[in-house]
C-alpha positions in Angstrom: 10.5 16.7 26.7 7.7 15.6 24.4 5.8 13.0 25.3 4.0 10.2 23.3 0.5 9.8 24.5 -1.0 6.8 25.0 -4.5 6.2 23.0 -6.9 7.3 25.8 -4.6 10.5 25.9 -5.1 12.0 22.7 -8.2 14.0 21.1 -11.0 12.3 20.2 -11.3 14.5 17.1 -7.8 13.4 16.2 -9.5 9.6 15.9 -11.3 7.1 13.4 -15.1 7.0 14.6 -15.6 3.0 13.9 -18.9 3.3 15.2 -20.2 3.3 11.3 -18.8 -0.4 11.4 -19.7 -1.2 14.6 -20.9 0.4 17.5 -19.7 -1.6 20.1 -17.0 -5.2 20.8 -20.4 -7.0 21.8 -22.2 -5.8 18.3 -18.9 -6.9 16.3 -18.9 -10.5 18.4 -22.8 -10.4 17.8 -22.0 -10.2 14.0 -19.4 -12.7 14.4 -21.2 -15.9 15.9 -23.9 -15.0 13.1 -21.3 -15.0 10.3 -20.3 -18.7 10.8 -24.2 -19.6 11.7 -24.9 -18.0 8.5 -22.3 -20.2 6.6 -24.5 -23.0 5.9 -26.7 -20.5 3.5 -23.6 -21.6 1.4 -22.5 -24.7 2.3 -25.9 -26.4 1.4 -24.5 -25.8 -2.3 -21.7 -28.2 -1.6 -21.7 -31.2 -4.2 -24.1 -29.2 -6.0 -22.6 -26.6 -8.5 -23.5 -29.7 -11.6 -27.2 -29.4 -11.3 -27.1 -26.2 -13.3 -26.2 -22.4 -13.6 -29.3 -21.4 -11.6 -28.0 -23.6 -8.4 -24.1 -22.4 -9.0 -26.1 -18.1 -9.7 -27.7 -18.7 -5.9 -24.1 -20.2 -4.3 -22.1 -17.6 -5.9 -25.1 -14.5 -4.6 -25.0 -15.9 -1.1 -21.1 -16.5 -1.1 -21.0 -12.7 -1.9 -23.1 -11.6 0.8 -21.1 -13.5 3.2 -17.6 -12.0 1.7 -19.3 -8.7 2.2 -20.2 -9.1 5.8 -16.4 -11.4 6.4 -15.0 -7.5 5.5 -16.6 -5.7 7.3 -15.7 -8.0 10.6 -12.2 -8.1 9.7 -11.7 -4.3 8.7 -13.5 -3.2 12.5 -10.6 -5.7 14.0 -8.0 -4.8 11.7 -8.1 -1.1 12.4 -8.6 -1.4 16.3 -5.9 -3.2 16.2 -3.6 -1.2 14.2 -4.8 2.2 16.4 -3.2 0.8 19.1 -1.4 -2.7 19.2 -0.2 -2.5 22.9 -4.1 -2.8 23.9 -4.3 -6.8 24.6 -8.0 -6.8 23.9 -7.4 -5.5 20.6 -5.0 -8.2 20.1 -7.4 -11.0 21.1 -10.4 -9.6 18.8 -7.9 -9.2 15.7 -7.0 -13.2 16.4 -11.0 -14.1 16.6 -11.1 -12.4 13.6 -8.5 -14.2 11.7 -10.0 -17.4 12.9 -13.1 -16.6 11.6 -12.1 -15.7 7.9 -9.6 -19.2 7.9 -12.3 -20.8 9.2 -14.9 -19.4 6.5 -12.5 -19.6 3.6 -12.2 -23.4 4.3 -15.9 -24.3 4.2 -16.2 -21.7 0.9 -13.0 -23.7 -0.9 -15.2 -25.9 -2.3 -17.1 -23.6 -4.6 -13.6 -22.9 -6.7 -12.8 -26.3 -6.5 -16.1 -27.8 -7.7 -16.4 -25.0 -10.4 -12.7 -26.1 -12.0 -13.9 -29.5 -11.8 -16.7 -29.1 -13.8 -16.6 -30.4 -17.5 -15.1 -28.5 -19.8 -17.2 -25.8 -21.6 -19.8 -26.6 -18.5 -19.2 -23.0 -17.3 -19.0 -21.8 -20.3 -22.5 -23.2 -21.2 -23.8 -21.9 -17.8 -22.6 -18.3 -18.4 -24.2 -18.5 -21.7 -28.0 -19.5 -21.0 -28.1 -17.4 -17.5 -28.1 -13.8 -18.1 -27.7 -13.5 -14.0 -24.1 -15.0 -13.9 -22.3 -11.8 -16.1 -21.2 -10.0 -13.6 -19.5 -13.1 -12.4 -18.2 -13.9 -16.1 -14.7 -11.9 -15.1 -13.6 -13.3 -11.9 -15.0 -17.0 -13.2 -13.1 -16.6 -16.5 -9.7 -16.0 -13.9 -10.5 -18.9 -11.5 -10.0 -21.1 -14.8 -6.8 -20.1 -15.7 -5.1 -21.3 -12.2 -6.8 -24.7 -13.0 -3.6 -26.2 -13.8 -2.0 -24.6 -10.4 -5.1 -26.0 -8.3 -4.8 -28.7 -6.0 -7.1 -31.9 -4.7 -11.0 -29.5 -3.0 -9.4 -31.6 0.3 -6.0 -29.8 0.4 -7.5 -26.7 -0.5 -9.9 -26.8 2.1 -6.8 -27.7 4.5 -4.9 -24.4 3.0 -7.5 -22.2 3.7 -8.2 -23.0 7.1 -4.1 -22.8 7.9 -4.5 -19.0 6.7 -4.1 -17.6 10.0 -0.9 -19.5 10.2 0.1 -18.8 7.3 -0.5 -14.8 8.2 1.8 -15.3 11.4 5.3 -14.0 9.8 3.3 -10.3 9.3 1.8 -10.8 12.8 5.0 -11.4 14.6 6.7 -8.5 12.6 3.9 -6.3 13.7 3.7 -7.0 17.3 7.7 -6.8 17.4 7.5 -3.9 15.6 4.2 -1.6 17.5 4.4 -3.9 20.6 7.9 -4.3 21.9 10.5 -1.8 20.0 11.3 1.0 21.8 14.1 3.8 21.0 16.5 5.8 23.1 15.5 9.4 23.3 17.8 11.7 21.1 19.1 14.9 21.9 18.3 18.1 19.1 21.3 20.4 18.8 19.2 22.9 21.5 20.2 20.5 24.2 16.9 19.5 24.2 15.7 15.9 24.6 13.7 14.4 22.5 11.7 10.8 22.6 11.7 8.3 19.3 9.1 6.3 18.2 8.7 4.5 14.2 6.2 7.4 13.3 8.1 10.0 15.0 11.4 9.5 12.9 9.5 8.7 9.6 7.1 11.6 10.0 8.7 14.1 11.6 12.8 13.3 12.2 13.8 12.1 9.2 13.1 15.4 7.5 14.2 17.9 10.3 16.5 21.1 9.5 18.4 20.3 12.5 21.3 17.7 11.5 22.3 16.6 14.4 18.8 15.6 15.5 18.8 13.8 12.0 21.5 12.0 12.3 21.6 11.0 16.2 17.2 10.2 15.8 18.8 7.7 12.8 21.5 6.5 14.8 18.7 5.5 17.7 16.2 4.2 15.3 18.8 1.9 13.8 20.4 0.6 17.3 16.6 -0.6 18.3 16.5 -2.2 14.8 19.6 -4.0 14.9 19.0 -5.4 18.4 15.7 -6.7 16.4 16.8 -7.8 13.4 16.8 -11.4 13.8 13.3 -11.7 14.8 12.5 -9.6 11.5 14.5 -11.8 9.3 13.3 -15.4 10.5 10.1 -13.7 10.3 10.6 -12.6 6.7 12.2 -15.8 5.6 9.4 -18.1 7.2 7.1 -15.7 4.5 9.5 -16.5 1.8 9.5 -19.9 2.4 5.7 -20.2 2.9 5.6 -18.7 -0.9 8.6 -21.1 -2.4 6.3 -23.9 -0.6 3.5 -22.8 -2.3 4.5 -22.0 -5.6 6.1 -25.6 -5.8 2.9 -27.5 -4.5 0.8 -25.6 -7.4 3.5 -26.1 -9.8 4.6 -22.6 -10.7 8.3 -21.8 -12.3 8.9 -19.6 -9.8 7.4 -17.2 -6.8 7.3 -14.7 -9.3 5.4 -16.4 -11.6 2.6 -17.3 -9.0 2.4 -14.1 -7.7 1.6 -12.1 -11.0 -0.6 -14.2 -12.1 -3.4 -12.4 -9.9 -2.0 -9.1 -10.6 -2.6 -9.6 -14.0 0.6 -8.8 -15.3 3.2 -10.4 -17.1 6.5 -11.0 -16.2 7.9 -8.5 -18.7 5.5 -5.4 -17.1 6.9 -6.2 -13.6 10.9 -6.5 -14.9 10.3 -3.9 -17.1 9.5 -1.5 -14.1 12.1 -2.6 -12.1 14.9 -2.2 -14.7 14.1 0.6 -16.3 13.9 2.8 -13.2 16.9 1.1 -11.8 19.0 2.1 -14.5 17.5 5.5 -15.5 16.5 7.0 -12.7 19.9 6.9 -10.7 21.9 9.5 -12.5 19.4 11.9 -11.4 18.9 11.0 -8.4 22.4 11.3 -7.3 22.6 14.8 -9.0 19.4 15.6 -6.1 22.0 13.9 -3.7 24.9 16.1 -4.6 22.5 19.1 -4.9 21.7 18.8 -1.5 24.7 18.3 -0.1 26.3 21.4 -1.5 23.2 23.3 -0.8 23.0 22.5 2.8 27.3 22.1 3.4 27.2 18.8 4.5 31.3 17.3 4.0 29.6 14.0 4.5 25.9 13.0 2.7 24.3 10.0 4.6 21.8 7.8 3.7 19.9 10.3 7.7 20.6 13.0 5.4 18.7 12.2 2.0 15.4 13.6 3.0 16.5 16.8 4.6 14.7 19.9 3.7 16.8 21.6 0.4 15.5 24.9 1.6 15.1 24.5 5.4 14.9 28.1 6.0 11.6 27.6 3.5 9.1 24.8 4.5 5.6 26.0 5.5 4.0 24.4 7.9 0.3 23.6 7.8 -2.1 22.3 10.2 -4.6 19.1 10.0 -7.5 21.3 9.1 -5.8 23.8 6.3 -4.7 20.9 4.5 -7.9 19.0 4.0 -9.4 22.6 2.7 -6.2 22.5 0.7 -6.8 18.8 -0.5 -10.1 19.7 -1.4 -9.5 22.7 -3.7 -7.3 20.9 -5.2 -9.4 18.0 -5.8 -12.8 20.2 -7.0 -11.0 19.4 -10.8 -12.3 15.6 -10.0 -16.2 16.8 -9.6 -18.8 16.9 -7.4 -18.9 13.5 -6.3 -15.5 12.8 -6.0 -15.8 16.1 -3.7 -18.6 15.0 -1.8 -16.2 11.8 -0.6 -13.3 14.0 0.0 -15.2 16.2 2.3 -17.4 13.7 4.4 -13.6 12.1 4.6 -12.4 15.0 6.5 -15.4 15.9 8.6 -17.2 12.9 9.5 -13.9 11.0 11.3 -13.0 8.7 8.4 -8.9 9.8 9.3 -7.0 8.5 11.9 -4.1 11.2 12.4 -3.2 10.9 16.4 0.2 9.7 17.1 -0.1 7.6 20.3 1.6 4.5 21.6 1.4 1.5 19.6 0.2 2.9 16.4 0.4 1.2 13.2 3.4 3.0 11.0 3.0 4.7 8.0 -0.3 5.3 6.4 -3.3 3.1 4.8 -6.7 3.2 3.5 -9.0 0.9 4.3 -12.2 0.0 2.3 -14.7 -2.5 3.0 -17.0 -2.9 0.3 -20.1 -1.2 0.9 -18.8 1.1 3.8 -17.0 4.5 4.0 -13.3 4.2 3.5 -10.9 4.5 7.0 -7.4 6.5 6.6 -4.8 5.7 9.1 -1.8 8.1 9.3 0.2 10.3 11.9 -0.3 14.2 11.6 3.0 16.7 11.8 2.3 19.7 11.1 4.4 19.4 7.4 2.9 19.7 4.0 4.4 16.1 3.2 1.5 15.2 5.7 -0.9 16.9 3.4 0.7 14.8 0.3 0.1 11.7 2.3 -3.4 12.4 3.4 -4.1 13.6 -0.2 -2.9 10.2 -1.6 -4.7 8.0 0.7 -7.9 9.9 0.1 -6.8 9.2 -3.2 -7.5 5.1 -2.2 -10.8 6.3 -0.6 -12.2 7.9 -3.6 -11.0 5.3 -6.2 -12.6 2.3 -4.0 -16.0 4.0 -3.1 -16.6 5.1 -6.5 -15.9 1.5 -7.4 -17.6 -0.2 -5.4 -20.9 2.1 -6.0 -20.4 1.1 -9.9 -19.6 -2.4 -9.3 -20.6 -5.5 -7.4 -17.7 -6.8 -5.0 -16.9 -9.4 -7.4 -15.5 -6.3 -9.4 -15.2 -4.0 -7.1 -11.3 -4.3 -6.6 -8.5 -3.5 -9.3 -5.1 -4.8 -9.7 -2.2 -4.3 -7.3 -0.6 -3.0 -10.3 -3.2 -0.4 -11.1 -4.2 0.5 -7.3 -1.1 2.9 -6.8 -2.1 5.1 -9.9 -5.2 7.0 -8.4 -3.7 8.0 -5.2 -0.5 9.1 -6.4 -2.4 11.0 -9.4 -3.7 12.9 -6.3 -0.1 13.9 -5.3 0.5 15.4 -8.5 -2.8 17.6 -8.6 -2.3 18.9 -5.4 1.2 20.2 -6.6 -0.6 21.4 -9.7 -2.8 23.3 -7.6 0.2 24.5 -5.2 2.0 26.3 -8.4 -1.0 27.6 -10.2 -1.7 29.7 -6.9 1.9 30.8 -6.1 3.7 33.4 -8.1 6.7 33.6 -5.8 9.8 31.9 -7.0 10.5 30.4 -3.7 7.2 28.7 -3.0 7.6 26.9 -6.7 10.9 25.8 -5.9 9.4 24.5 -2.7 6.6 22.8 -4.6 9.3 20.8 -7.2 10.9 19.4 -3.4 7.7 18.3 -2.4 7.0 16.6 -5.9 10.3 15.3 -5.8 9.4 13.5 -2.3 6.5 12.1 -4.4 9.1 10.6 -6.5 11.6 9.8 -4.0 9.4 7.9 -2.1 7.3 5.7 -5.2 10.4 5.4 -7.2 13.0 4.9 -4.7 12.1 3.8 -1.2 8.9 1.4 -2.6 11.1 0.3 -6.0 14.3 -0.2 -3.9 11.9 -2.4 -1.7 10.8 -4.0 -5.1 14.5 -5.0 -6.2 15.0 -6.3 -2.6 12.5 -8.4 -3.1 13.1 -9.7 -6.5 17.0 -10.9 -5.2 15.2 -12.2 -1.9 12.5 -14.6 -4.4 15.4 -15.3 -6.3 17.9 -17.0 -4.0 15.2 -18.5 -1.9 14.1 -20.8 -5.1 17.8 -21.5 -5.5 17.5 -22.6 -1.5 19.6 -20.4 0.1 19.1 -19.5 3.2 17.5 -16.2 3.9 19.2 -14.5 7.0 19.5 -10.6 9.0 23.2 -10.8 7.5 22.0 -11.8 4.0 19.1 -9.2 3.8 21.5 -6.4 5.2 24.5 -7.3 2.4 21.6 -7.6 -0.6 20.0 -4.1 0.3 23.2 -2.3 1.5 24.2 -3.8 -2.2 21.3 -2.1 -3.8 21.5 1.2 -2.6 25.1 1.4 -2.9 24.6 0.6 -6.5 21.6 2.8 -7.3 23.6 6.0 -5.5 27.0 5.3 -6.6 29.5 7.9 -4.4 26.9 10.6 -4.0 25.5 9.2 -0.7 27.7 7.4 2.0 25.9 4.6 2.8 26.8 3.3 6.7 26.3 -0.3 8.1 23.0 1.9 9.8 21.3 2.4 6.6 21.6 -1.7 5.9 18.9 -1.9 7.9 16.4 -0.7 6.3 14.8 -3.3 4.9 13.2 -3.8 8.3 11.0 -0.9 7.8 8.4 -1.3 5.8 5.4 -4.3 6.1 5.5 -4.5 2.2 7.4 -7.3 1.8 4.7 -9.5 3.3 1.9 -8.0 0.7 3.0 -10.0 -2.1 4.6 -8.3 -5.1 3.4 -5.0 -3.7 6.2 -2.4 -4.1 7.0 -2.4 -7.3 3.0 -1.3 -7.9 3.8 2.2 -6.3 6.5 2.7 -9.1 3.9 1.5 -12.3 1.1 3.7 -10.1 3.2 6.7 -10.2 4.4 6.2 -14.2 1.2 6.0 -15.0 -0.9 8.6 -13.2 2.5 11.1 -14.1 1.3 10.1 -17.7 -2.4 10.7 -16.9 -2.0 14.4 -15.2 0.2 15.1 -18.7 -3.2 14.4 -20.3 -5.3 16.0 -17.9 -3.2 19.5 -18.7 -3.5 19.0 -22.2 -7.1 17.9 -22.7 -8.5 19.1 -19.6 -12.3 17.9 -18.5 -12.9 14.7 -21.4 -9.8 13.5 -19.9 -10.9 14.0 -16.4 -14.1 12.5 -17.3 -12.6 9.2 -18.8 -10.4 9.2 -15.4 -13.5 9.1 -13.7 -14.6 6.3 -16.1 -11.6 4.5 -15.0 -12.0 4.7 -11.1 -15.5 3.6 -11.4 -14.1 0.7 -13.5 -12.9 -1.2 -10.2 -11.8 -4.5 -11.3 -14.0 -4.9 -14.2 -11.4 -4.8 -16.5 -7.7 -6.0 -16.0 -4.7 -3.1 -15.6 -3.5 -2.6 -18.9 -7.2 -2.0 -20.2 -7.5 0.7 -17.4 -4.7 2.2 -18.1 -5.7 2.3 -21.8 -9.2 3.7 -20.7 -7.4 6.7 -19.6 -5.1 7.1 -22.2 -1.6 5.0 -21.2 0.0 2.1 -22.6 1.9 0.5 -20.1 2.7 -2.9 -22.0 5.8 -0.8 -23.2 8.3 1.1 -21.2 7.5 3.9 -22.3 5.0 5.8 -19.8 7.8 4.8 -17.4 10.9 6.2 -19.5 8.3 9.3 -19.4 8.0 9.5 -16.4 11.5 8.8 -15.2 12.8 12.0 -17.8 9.8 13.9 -15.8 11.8 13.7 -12.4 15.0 14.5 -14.7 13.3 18.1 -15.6 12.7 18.4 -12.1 16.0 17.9 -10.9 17.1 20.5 -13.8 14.2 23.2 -13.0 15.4 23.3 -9.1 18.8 23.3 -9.9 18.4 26.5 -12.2 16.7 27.8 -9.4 19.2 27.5 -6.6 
């Protein structure tokens, strides 16, 4: 039987170096007790911001400085914690950590209070005679317009020191979730026994060739849920309220409403997402269903059986090292110094891929503005690990050509935008799979592993997205948000979005405890607008070739300087319409047609 390692078990090679943060707990705790000494640099501006722009220029300069150093703490805590969140010390460094950002967020609240307070057309004035301030003209101009949503600079200053409490419904899923879950060991259709973990069914289980390991890994996963999911729902529900709370105290309509507004995005863009792929997107999706089904002679197709190999006598496997050379050819159309974060990526231990006890699930990219980027994921010798790693690289090389262009004030897009490099990624190392492949087989192959790129942006994430939406909507109607009411509202949605092509058991209910999304904010839907978008942009990239390329490039470097919809317009896409998303939605249709006429 296998055997999940614990974290002093596995290869060294396999791990994140965090030494370029920090090489040692005593150097991060150093940095730590000199952060909140250092906070008076800032707070001798309090009271002061109306004695002119040169005294709010030096508050605003030092205040940056600070943030910069506040991320680079947090990200060495966040990621030792998430590498392993059984190790206790871990746990206690992560909570220092979160009391020192509440703490410094409280004593900084004043600068956006006392800058909304000013005068009118103060600001305005200031930004005008001081040449210094531009750079801080964007994110100045968008503290302003949540001046009718801002409270007394006292109950700000109270709100931003509770944001450790406030972050406690995410903690408690996590530690639930990587700390105390554990599966019953399944049995493969060999006889052999098999152990279960979160990154070992979503990895590695949940796309086997073997059904009955499939089906009996889902049927295990889902018992440890269920005997969970009450802890998961007050958790979520305490999040949900904390936002109704919120939204009310600063006046908003709705949840919604307050949410967008730092996205940058209207309403309309985040329904229009939602509904369109919704209602376009199923028909062919169910016709995937039903093709698998017959293709594999399943009499019954489950929600275990939706990401089953098509062709499971066909799926190369790949190791860590050939698919970073893979990513990497496929990624020399981005240029040289796109290539040169790519590669230091994959040999200087920016990736995390070990699968230990206690990992984090899924996979991330971290950034912290003026160091390398840190990937977190489990390797499994698939090439759906290689589409992972390629989109999270795609993250790393977004935000450090960013932040190389940009000061942090503009260093960070959109949620709405942030999906669109990463999965633009996906799609070239597909295009690079079929331009080198000749065999009929192998392209077939590459559609499925496209396909997944869809499935997982446009389904899982969306799915997640539409959850949400009914979620936001009952809880400012106050009603209760419980395990039996999150179970009937996504066990509603996916029974509506695959109609009779998928059998969908009381097991499958559950899966809105799965992801951590839900307590991001109006993050899922981004994947969906991401992927319509960067599907647009590789249509461009074939047709036009290197201009196009080079205004993508443009783009990335961008950061936050501009809001989504001028980004996407940089490189070509208009997504105030539907549109790119009808686009991209007909895209996966031609898919669905293309492998069909090939099996």
């Amino acid at each position: 039987m296998d055997k999940i390692m614990n974290r002093s078990e596995v290869l060294e090679e396999t791990t994140w170096n965090l030494d370029d943060l920090f090489t040692s707990v005593e150097a991060w705790e150093m940095e730590l007790k000199s952060i909140r000494e250092d906070v008076k640099s800032i707070t001798q501006y309090k009271g002061r911001l109306n004695e002119g722009s040169d005294t709010l220029l030096a508050c605003l300069n030092a205040q940056e400085e600070l943030h910069r150093r506040v991320s680079r703490a947090a990200t060495f805590a966040h990621l030792r914690q998430t590498e392993d969140g059984t190790n206790p010390d871990h746990l206690v460094n992560s909570a220092k950590s979160g009391d020192m950002v509440s703490s410094i967020a409280s004593q900084l609240s004043f600068i956006n209070s006392e800058i909304i307070s000013l005068p009118d057309g103060t600001v305005e004035g200031y930004l005008d005679e001081n040449a210094g301030l531009s750079d801080y003209g964007r994110s100045i101009h968008l503290l302003l317009k949540t001046k009718p949503h801002r409270l007394s600079s006292e109950t700000e200053s109270v709100l931003a020191s509770m944001s450790e409490v406030f972050n406690s419904p995410y903690r408690v899923y996590l530690r639930a979730k990587l700390s105390d879950m554990t599966f019953e060991n399944v049995t493969d259709e060999g006889g052999n026994s098999l152990p279960v973990s979160f990154p070992l069914y979503e990895n590695k289980y949940e796309q086997s060739t073997d059904t009955t390991l499939r089906r009996s890994a889902f049927a295990s996963f889902s018992r440890s849920l269920r005997t969970y999911q009450n802890t998961f729902a007050e958790a979520y529900a305490t999040e949900v309220k904390k936002q109704v709370v919120l939204s009310r105290l600063r006046g908003y309509e709705s949840v919604t409403e307050m949410l967008l507004q730092p996205q940058q995005v209207t309403s309309k863009m985040y329904n229009q997402v939602l509904d369109t792929i919704l209602e376009q997107l199923a028909p062919h999706m169910r016709r995937f269903a039903n093709l698998k089904k017959r293709e594999l002679g399943l009499e019954h197709m489950y929600f275990a059986d939706l990401k089953a190999p098509l062709d499971p006598e066909f799926s190369p496997s790949t190791t860590y090292s050939e698919a970073c050379q893979l990513i990497q050819d496929a990624l020399g159309v981005l240029g040289p110094e796109y290539g040169e974060i790519v590669n230091s990526a994959f040999n200087e231990r920016w990736v995390d891929y070990a699968n230990n006890v206690g990992k984090s699930t899924g996979a991330f990219c971290s950034s912290a503005y003026g160091e390398h980027s840190y990937i977190l994921m489990t390797w499994a010798d698939n090439m759906r690990g290689a589409f992972t790693l390629a989109h999270e690289v795609g993250h790393a090389g977004h935000l450090m050509l960013a932040a190389r262009s940009q000061r942090l004030t503009n260093a960070r897009p959109s949620t709405y935008f942030i999906e669109a490099p990463s999965t633009l990624n996906e799609l070239l190392l597909a295009e690079h799979l079929k331009a080198n492949s000749s065999d009929n087989r192998m392209k077939r192959w590459v559609i499925l592993q496209l396909l997944n790129t869809y499935y997982h942006n446009f389904v899982t994430h969306l799915l997640e997205g539409e959850l949400q939406r009914r979620v936001y909507r009952l809880a400012m109607n106050d009603k209760p948000i419980t395990a039996k009411v999150l179970s009937e509202l996504k066990g509603e949605i996916l029974t509506s979005f695959w109609g009779e092509s998928v059998e969908i058991e009381e097991d499958a209910t559950l899966t809105w405890m799965r992801q951590p999304h839900y307590y991001m904010g109006l993050y899922p839907y981004t994947y969906a607008a991401g992927l319509s978008a960067s599907t647009a942009v590789a249509q461009i990239i074939r047709e036009e070739g290197q201009p196009a390329i080079d205004r993508w490039l443009e783009v990335l470097k961008a950061g936050g300087s501009m809001t989504p919809l001028e980004l996407m317009k940089l490189a070509g896409v208009d997504m105030s319409e539907a549109d790119p998303i009808i686009s991209a939605v007909n895209y996966v249709g031609s898919l669905i047609d293309e492998l069909e006429s090939l099996f």
